[in-house]
C-alpha positions as CSV (number, residue, x, y, z in Angstrom):
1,X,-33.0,-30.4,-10.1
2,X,-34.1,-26.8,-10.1
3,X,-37.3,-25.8,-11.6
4,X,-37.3,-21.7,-13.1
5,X,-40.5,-20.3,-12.5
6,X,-41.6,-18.2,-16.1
7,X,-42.9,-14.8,-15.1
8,X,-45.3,-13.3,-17.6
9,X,-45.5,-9.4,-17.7
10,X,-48.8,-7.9,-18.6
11,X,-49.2,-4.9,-20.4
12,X,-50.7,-2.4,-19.5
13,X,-52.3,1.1,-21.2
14,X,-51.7,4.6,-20.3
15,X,-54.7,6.6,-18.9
16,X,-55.7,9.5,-20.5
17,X,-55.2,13.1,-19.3
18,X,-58.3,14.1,-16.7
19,X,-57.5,17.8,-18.2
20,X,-57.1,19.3,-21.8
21,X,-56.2,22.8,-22.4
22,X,-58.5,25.3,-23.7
23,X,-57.9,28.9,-25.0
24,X,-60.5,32.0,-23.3
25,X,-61.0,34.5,-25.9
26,X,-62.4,37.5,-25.8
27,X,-65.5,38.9,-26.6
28,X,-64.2,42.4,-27.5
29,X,-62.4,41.5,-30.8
30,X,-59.0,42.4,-29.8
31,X,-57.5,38.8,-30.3
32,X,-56.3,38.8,-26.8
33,X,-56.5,35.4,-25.0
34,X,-56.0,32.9,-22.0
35,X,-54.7,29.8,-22.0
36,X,-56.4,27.6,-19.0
37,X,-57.1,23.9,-17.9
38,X,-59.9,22.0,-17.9
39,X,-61.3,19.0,-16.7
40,X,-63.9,17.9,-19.0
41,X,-65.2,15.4,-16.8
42,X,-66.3,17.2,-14.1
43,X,-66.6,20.4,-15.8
44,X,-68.7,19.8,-18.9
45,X,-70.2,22.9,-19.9
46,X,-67.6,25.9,-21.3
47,X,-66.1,27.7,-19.1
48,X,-66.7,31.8,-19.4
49,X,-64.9,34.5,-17.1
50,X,-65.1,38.3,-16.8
51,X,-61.0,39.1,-17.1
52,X,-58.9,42.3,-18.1
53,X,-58.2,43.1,-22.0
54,X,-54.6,44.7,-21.7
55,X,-55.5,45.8,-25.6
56,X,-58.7,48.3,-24.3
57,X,-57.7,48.2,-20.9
58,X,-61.1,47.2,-19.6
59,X,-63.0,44.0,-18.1
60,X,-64.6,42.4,-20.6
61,X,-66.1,38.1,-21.0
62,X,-63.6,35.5,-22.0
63,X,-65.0,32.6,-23.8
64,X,-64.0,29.1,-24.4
65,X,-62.8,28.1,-27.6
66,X,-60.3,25.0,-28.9
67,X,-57.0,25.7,-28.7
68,X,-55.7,24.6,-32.1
């Protein structure tokens, strides 16, 4: 009489994150660091910024390093 129609559900996959964090240390020594995003797929290269060191109160370059 009645016919039950058997739905299948595919599964599907998560994407991955388009960002990962990265930590901007810097060049003075102090320790001091940022912690910023980045998309590594349109941003490939590492990123490097000019930013105040609170520690010697001065401008100094911030480099990209893995944040562990």
């Amino acid at each position: 009489m009645f016919e039950y129609l058997t739905i299948k559900h595919s599964v599907t996959t998560m994407a991955k994150k388009a960002t990962m964090l990265v930590k901007l240390v810097s060049t003075a020594g102090t320790g001091f660091f940022f912690v910023k995003k980045r998309n590594p797929r349109k941003q490939p290269e590492k990123l490097s910024f000019r930013k105040y060191d609170p520690k010697i109160r001065k401008h100094v370059e911030f480099k990209e390093q893995k944040l562990k």
